[in-house]
Backbone of each chain as ProteinMPNN parsed JSONL, in Angstrom:
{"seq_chain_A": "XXXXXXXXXXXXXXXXXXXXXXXXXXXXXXXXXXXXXXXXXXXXXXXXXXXXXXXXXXXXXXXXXXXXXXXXXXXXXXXXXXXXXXXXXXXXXXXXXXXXXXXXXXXXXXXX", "coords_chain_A": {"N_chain_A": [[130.527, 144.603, 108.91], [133.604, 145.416, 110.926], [136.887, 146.171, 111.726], [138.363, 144.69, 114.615], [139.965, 144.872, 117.617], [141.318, 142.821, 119.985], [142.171, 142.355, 123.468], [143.709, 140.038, 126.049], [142.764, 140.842, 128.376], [139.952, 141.437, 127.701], [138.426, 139.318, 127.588], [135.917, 137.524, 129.085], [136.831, 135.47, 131.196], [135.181, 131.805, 131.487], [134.589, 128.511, 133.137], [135.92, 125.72, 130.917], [133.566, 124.032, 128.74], [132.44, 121.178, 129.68], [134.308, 120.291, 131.768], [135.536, 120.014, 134.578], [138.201, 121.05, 135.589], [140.971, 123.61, 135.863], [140.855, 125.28, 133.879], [139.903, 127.567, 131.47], [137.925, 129.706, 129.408], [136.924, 132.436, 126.916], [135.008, 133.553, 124.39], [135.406, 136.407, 121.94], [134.78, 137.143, 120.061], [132.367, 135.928, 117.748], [129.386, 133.999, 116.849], [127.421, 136.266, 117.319], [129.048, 138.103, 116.403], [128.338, 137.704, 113.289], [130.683, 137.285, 112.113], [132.923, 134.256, 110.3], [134.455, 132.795, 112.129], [135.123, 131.823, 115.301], [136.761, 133.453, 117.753], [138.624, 133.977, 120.745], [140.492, 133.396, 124.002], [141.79, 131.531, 126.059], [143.285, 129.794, 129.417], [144.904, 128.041, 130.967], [145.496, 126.408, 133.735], [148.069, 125.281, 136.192], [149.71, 122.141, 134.698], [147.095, 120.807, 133.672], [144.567, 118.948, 132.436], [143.327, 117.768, 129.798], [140.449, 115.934, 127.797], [139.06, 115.497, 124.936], [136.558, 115.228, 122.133], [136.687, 116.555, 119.273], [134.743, 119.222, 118.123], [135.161, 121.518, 116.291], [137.401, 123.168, 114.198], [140.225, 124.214, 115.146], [142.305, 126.172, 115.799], [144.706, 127.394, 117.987], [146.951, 128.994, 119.267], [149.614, 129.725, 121.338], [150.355, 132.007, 124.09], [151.811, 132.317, 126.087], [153.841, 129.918, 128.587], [153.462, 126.317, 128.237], [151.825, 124.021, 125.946], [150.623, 120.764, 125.348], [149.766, 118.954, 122.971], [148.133, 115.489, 121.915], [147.355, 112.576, 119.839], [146.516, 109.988, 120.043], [147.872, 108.622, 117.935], [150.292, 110.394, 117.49], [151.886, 113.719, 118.99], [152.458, 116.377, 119.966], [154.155, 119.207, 121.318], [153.996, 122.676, 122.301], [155.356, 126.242, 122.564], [155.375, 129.168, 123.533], [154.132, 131.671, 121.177], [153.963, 129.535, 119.249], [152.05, 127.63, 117.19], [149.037, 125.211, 117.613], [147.054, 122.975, 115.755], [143.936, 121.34, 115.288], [141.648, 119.673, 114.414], [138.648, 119.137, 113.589], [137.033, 116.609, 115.13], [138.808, 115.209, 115.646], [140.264, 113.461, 117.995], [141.504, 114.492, 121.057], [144.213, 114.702, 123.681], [144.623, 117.166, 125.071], [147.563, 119.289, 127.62], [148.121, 121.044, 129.636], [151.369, 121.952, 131.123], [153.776, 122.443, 133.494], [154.226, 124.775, 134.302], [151.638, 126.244, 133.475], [148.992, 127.474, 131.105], [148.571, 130.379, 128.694], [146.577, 130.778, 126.158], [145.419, 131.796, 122.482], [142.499, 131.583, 119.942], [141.12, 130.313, 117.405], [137.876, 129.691, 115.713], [136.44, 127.336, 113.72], [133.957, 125.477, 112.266], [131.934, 128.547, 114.305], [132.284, 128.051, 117.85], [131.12, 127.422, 120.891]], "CA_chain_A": [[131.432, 144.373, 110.028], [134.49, 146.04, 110.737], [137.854, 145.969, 112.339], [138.662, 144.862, 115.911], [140.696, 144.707, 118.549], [140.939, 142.796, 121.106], [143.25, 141.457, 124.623], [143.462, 138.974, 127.091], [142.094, 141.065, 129.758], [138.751, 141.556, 127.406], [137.753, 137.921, 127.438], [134.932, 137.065, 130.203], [136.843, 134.033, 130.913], [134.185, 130.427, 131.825], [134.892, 127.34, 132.854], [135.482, 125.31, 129.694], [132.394, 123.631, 128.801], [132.036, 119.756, 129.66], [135.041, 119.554, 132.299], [135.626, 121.098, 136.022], [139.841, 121.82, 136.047], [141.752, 124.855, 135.877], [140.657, 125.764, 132.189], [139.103, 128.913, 131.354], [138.272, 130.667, 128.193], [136.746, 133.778, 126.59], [135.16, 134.104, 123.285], [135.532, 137.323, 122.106], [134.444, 137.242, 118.909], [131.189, 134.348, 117.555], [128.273, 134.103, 115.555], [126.863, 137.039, 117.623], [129.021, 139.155, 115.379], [128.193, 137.612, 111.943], [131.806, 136.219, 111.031], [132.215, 133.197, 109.944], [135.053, 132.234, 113.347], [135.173, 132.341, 116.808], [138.09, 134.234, 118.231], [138.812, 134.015, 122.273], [141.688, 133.536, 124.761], [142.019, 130.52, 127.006], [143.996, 130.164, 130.118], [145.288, 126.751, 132.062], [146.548, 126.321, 135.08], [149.712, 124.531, 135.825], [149.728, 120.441, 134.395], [145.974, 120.49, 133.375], [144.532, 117.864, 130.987], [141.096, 117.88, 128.677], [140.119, 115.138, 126.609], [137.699, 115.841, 124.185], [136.86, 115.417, 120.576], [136.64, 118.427, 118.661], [133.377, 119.338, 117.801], [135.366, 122.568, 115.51], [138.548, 123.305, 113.507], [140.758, 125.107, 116.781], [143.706, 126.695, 116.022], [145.344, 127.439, 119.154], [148.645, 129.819, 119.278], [150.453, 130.01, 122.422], [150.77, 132.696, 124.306], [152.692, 131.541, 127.373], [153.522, 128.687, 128.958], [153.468, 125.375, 127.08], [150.376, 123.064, 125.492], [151.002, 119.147, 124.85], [148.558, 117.739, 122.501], [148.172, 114.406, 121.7], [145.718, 111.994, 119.688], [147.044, 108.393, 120.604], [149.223, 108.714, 117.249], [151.068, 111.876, 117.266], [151.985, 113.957, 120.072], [152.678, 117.951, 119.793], [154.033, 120.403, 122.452], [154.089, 123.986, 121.146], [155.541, 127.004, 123.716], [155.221, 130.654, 123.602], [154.7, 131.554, 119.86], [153.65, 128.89, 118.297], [150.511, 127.433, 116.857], [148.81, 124.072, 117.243], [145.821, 122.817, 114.778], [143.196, 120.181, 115.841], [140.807, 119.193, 113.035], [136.922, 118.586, 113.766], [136.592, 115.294, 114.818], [140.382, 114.94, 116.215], [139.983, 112.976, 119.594], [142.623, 115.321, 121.289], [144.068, 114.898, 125.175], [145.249, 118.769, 125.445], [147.976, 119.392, 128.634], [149.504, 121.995, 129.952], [152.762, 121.767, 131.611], [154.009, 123.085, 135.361], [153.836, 126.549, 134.325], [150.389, 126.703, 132.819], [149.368, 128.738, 129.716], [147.884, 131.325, 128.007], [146.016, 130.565, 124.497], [144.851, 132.569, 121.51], [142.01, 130.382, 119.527], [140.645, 130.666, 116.548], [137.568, 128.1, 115.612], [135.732, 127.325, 112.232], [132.788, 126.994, 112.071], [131.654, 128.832, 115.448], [132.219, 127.431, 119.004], [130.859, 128.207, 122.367]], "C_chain_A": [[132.602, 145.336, 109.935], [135.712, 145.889, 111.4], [137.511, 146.221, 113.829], [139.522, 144.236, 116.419], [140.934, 143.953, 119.823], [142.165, 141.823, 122.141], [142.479, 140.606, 125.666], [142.472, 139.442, 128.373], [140.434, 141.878, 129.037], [137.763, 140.722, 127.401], [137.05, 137.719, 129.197], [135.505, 135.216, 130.335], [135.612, 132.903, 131.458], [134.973, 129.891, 131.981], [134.992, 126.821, 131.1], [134.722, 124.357, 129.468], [132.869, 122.018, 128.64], [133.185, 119.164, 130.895], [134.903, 120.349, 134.16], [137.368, 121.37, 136.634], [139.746, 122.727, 136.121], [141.734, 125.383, 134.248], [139.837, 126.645, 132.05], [139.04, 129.241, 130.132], [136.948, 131.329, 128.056], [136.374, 134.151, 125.213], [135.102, 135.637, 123.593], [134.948, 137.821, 121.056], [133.562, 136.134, 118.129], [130.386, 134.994, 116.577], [127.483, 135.434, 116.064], [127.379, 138.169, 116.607], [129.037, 138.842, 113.564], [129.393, 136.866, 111.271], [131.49, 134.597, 110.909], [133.12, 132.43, 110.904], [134.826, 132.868, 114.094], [135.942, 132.253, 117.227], [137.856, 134.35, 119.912], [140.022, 133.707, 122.278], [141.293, 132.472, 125.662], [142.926, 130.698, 128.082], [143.379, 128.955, 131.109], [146.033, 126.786, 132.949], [147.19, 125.618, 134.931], [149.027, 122.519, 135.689], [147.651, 119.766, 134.669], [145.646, 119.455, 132.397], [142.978, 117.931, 130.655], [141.871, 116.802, 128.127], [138.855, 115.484, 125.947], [138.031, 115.458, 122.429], [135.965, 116.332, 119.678], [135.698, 118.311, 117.837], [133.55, 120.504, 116.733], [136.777, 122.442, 115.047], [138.891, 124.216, 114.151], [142.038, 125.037, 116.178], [143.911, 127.597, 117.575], [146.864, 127.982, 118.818], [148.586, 130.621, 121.253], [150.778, 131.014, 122.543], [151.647, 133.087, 125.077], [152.115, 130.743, 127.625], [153.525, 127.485, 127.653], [152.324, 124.522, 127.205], [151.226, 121.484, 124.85], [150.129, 118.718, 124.331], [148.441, 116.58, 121.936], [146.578, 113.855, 121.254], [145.782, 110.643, 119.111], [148.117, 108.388, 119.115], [150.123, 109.308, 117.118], [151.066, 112.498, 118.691], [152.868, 115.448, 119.725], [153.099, 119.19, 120.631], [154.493, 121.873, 121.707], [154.86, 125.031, 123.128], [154.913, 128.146, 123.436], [155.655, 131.239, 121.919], [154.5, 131.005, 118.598], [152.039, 128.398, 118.097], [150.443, 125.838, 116.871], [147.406, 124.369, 116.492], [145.59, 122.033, 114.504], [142.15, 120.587, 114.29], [139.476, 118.545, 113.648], [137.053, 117.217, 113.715], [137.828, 114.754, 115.71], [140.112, 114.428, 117.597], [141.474, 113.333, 120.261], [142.439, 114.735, 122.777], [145.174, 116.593, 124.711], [145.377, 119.175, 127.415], [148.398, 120.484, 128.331], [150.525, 121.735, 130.859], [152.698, 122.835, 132.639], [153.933, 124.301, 135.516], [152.185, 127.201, 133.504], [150.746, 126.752, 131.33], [148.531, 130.003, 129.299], [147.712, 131.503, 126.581], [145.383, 131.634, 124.036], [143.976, 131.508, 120.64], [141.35, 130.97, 118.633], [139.389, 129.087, 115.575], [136.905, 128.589, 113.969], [135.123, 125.966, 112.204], [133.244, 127.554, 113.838], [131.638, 127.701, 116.141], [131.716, 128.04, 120.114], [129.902, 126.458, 123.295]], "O_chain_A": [[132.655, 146.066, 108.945], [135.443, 144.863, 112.026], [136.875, 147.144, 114.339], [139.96, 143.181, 115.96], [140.694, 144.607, 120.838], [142.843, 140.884, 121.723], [141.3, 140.491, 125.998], [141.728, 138.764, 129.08], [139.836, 142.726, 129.7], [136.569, 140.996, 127.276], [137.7, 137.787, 130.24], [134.995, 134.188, 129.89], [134.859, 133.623, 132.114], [136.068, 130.118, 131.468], [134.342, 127.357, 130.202], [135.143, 123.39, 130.102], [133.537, 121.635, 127.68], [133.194, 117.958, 131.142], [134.057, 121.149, 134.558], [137.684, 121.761, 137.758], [138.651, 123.201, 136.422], [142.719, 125.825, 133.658], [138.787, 126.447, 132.662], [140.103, 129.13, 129.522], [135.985, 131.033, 128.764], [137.118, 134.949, 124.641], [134.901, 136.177, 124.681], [134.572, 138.992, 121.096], [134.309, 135.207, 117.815], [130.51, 135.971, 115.838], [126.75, 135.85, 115.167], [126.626, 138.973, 116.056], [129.601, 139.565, 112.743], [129.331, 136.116, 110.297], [130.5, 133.921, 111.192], [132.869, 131.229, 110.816], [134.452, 134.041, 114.077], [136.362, 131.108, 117.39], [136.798, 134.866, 120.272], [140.743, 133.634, 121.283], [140.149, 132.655, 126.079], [143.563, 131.746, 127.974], [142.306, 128.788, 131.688], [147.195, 127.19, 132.927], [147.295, 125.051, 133.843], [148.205, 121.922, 136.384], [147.144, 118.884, 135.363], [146.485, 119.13, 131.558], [141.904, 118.105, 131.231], [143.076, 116.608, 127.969], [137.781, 115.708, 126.506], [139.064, 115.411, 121.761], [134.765, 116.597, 119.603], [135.673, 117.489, 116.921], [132.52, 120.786, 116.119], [137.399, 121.513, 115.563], [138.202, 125.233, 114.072], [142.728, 124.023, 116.069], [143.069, 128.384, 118.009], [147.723, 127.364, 118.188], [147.962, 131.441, 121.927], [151.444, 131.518, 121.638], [152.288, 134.119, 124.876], [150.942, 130.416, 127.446], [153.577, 127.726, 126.447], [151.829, 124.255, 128.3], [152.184, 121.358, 124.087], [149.421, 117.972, 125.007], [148.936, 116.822, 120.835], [145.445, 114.135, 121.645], [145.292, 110.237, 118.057], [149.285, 108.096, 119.373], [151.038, 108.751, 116.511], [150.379, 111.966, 119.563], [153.976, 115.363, 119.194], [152.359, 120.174, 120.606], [155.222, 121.994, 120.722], [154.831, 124.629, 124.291], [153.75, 128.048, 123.046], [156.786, 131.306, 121.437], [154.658, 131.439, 117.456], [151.075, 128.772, 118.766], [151.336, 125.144, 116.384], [146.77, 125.423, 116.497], [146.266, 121.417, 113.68], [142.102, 121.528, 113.497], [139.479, 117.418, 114.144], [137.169, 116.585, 112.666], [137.625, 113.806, 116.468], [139.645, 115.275, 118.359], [142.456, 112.619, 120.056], [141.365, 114.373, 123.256], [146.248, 116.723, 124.124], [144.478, 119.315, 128.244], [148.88, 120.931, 127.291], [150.081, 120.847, 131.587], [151.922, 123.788, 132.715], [153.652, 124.912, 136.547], [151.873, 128.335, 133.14], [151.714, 126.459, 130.628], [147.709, 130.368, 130.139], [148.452, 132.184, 125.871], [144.818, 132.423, 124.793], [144.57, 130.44, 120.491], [140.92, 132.103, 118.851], [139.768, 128.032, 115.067], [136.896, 129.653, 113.349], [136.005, 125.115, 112.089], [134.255, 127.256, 114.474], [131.256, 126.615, 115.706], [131.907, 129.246, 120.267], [129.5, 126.518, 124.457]]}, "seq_chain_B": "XXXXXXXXXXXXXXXXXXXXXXXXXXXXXXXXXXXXXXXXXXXXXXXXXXXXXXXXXXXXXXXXXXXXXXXXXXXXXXXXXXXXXXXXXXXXXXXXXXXXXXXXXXXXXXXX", "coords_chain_B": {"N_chain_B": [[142.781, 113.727, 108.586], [145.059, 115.706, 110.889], [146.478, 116.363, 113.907], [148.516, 119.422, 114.202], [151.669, 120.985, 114.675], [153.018, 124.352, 114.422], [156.011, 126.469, 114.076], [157.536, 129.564, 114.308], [159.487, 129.286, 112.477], [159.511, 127.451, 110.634], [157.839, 128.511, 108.69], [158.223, 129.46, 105.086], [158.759, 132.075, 104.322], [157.247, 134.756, 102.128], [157.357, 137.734, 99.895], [154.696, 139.605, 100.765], [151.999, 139.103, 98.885], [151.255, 141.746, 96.01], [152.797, 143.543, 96.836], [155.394, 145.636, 97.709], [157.027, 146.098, 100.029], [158.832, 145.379, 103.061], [157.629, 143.267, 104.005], [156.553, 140.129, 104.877], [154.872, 136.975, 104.069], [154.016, 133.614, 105.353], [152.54, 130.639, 104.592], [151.543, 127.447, 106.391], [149.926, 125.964, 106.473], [147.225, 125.017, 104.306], [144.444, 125.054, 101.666], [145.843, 123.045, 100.591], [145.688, 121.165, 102.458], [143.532, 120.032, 103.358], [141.413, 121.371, 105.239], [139.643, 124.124, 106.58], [140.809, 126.46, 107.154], [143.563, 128.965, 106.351], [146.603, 129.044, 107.513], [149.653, 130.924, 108.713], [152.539, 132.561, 109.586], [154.065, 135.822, 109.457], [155.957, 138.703, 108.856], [156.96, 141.705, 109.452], [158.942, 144.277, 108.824], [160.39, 147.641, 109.955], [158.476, 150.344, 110.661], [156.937, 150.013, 107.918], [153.855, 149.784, 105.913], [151.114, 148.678, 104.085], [148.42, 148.711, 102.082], [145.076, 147.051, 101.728], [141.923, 145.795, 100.304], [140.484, 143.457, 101.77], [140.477, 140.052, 101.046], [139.628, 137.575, 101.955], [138.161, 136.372, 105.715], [140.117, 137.55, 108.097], [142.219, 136.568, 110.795], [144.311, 138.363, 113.174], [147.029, 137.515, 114.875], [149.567, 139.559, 117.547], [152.548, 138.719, 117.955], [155.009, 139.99, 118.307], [156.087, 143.186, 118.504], [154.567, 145.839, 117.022], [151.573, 146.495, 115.855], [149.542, 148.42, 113.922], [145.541, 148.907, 112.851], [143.759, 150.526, 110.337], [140.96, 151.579, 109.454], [140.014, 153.608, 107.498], [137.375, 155.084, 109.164], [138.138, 154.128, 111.62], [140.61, 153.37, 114.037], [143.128, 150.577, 115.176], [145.629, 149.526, 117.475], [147.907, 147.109, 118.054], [149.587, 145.351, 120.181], [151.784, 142.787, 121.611], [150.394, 139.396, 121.996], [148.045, 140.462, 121.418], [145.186, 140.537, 119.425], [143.982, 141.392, 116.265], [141.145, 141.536, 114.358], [140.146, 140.917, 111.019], [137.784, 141.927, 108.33], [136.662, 140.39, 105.693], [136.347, 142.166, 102.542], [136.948, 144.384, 104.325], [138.296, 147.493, 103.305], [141.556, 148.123, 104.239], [144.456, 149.933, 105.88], [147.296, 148.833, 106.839], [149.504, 149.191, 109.566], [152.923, 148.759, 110.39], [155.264, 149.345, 113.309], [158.101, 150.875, 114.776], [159.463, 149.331, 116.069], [158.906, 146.662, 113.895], [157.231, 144.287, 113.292], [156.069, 140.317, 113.939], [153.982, 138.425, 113.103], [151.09, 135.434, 113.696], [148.854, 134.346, 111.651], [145.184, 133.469, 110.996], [142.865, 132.88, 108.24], [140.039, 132.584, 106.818], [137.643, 132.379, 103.769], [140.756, 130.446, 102.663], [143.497, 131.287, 102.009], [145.933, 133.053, 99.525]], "CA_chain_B": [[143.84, 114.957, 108.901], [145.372, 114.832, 112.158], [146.965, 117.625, 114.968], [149.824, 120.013, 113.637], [152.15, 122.049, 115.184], [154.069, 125.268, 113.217], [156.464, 127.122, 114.509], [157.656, 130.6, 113.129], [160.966, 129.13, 111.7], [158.607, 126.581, 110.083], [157.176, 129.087, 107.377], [158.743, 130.109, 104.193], [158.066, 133.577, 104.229], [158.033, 135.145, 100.867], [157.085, 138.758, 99.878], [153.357, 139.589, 100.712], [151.447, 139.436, 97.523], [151.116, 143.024, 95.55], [153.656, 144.533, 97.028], [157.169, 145.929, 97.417], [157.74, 146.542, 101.08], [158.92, 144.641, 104.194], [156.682, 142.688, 104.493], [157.062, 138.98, 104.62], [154.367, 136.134, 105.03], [154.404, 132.395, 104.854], [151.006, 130.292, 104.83], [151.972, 126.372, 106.891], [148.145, 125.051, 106.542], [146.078, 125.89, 103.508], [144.06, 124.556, 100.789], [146.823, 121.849, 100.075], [145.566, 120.346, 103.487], [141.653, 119.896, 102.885], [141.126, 122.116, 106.336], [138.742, 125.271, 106.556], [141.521, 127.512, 106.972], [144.841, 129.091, 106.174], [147.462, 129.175, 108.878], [150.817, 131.124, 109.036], [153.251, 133.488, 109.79], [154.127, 136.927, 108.873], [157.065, 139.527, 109.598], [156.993, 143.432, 108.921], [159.85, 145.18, 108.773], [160.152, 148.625, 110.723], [157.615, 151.237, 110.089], [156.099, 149.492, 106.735], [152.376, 150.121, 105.613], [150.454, 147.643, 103.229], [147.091, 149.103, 101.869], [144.76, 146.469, 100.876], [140.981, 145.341, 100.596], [140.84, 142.275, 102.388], [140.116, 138.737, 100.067], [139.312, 137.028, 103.359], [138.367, 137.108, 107.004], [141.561, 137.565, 108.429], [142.943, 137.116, 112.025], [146.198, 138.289, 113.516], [147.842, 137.817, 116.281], [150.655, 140.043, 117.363], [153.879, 137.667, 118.441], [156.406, 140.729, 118.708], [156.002, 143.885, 118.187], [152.984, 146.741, 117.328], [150.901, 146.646, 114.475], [148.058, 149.173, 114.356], [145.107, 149.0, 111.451], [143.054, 151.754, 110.301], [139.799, 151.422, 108.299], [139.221, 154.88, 107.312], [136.364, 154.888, 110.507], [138.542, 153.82, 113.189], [142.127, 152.343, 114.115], [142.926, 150.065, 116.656], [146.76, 149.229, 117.813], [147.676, 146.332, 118.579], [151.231, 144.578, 120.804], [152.328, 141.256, 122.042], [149.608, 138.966, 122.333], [146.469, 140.661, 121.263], [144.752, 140.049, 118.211], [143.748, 141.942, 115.32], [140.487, 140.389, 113.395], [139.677, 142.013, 109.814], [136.394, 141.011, 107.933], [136.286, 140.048, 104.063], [135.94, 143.714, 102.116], [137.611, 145.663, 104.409], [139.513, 148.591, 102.954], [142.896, 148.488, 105.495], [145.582, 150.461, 105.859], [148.35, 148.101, 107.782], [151.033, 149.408, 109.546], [153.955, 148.51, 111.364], [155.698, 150.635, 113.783], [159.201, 151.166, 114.23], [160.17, 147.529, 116.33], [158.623, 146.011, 113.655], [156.24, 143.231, 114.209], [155.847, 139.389, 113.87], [152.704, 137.73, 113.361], [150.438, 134.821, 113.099], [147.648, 134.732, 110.996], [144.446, 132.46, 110.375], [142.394, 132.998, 107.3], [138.713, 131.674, 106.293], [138.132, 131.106, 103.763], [142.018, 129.965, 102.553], [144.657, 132.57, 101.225], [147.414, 132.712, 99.237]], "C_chain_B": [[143.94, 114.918, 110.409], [146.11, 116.484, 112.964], [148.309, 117.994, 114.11], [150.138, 120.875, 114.615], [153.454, 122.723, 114.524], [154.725, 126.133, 114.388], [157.108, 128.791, 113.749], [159.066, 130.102, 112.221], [160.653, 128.015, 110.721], [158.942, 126.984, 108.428], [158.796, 129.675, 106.262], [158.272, 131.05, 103.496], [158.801, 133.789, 102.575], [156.847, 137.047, 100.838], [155.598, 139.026, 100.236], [152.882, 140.333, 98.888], [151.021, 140.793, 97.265], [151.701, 143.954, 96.205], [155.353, 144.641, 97.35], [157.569, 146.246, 98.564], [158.207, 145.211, 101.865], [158.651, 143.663, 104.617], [156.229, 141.124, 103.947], [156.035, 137.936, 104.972], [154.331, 134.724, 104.484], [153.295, 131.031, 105.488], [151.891, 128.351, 104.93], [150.983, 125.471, 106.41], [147.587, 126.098, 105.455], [145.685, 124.745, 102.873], [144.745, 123.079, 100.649], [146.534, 120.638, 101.328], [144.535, 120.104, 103.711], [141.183, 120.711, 104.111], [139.989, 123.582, 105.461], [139.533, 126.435, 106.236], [143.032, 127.88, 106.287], [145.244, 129.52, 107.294], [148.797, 129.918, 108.84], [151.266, 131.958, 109.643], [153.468, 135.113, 109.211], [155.529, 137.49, 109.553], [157.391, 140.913, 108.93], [158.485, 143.823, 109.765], [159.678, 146.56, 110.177], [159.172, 149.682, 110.068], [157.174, 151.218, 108.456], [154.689, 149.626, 107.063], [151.847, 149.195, 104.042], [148.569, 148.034, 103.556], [146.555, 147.702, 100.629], [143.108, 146.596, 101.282], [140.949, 143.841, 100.894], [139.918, 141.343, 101.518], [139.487, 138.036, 100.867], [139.146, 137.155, 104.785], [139.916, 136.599, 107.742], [141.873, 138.053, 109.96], [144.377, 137.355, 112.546], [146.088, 138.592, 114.792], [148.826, 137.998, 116.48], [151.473, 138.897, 117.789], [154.812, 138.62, 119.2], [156.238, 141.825, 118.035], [154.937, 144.929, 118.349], [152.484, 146.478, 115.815], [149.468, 147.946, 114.83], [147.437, 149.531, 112.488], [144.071, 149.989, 111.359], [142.047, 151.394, 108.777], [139.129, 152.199, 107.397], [137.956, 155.844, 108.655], [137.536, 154.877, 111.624], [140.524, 152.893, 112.902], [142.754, 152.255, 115.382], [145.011, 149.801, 116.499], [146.986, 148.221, 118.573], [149.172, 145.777, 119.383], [150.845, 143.35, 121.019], [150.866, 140.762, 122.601], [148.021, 139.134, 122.59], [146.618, 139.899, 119.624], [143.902, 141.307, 117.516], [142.304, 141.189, 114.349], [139.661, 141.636, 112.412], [138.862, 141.158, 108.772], [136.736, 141.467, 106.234], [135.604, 140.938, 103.366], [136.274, 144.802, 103.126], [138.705, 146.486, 103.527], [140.443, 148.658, 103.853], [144.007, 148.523, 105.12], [146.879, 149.731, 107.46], [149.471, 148.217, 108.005], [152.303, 148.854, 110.898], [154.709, 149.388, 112.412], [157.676, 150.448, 114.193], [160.042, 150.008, 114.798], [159.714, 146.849, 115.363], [157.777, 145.225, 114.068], [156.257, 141.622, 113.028], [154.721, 138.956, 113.942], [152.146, 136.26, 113.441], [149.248, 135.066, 112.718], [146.393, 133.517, 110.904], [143.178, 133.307, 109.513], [141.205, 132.209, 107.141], [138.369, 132.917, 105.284], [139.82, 131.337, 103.317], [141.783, 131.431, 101.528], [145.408, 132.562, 100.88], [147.702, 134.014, 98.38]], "O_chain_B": [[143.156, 114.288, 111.12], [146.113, 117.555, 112.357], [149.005, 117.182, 113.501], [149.324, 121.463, 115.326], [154.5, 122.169, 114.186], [154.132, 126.442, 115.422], [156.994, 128.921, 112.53], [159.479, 130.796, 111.292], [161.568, 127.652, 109.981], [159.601, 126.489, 107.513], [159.909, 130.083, 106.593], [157.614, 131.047, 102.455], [159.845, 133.447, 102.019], [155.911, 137.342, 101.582], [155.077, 138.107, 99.603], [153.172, 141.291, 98.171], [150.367, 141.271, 98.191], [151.272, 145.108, 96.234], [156.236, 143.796, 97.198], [158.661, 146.812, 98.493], [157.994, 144.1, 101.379], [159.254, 143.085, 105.522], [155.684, 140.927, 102.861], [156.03, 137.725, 106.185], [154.576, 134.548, 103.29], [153.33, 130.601, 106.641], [152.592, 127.921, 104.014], [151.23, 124.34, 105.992], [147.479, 127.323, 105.504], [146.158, 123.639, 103.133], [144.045, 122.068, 100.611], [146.986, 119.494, 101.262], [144.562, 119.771, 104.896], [139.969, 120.754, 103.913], [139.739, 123.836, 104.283], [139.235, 127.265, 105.377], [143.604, 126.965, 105.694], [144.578, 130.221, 108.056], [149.507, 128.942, 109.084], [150.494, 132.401, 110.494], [152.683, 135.382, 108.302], [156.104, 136.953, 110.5], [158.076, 141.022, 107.914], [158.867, 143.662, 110.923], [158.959, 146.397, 111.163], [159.189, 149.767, 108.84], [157.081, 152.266, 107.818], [154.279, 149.602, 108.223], [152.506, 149.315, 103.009], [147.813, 147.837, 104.507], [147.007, 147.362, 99.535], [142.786, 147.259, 102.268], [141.481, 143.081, 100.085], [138.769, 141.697, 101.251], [138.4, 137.743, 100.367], [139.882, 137.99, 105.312], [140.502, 135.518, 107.795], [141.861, 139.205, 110.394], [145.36, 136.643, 112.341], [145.487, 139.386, 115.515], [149.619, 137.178, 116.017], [150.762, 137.915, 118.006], [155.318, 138.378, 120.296], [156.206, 141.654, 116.817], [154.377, 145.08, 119.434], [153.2, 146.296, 114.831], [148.744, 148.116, 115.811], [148.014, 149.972, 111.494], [143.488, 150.284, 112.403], [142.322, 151.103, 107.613], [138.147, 151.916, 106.712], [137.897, 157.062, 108.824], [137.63, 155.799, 112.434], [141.167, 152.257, 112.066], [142.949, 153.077, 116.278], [145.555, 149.935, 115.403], [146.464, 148.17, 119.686], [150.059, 146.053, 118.576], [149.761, 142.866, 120.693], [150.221, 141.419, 123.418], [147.183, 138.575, 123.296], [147.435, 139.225, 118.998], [143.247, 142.087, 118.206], [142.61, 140.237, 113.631], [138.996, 142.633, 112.692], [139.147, 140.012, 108.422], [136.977, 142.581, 105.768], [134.378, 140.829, 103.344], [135.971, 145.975, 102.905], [139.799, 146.043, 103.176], [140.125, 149.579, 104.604], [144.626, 147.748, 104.392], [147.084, 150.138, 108.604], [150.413, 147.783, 107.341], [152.184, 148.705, 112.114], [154.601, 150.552, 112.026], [158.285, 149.627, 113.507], [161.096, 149.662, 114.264], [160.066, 145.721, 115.708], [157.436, 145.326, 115.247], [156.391, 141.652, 111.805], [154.244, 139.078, 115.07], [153.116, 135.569, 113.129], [148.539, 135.893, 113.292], [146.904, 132.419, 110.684], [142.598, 134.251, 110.05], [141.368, 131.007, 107.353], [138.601, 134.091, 105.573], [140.251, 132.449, 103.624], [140.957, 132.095, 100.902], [146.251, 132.052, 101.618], [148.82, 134.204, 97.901]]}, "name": "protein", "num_of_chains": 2, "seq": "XXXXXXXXXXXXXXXXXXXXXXXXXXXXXXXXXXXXXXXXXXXXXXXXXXXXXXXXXXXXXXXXXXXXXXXXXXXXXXXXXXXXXXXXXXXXXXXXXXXXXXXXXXXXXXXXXXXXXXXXXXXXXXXXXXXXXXXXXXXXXXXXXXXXXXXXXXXXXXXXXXXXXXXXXXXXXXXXXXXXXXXXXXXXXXXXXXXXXXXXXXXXXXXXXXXXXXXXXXXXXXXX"}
């Protein structure tokens, strides 16, 4: 393998798989190339909400905009900057707020 | 284990291991948290360079600044809100450019 590069406007964003909002994302990087994570870019429209429970270990760093995650005990909003980090298994509701956002994601194992 | 959220004022950056420059990083999530990965921060100085072979696969994402890495083969440059991803036995030459740069990082497996 070797070093790469890669931006927001390289990601083929999708729907995100299992819902029909304003959620999009983009691997960019999976098991197609041998590592052992999967690297993409997300992107919510304004005061979106997922529930799901995390089928991977998702770090998530904010790129704009702000993320609210919650998982009925705890409750997390991150902005521009920062990083949240869901745990396989984590029964997450993940919002975004009136201005959207724009995510960086990093999973373990592979996601898609 | 349950949802986290780090911010960069979080980490307690300390010198990057084996060396003497600039170059500052500070791991939030590791080992100590039974997770897959390591999670933190980073912060280069102005025009600093850190030659290593990489221990782990290693992603970065810029925050602020430029970073650009060079493999001997190829070298990519990276600003605000891309990402950088460097595979376990690379040889890389990592440099900063003259704003400096801020990072986050995630690590598989864990790094310290």
């Amino acid at each position: 393998m070797t070093i790469h590069k890669f931006a927001f406007a390289d990601a083929k964003l999708e729907r995100s798989p299992g819902q029909d909002g304003d959620v999009f994302t983009g691997n960019l990087l999976d098991q197609r190339h041998g590592g052992p994570v999967t690297i993409g870019f997300g992107r919510f429209g304004p005061s979106q909400t997922l529930e799901e429970t995390m089928a991977v270990h998702d770090t998530m760093i904010i790129l704009e905009g702000t993320i609210t995650v919650s998982d009925g005990h705890k409750s997390v909003t991150a902005g521009r900057g920062e990083i949240i980090a869901m745990q396989k298994g984590d029964k997450v509701k993940i919002r975004s707020h009136e201005d959207g956002a724009v995510t960086a994601y990093v999973t373990y194992p592979h996601w898609q």
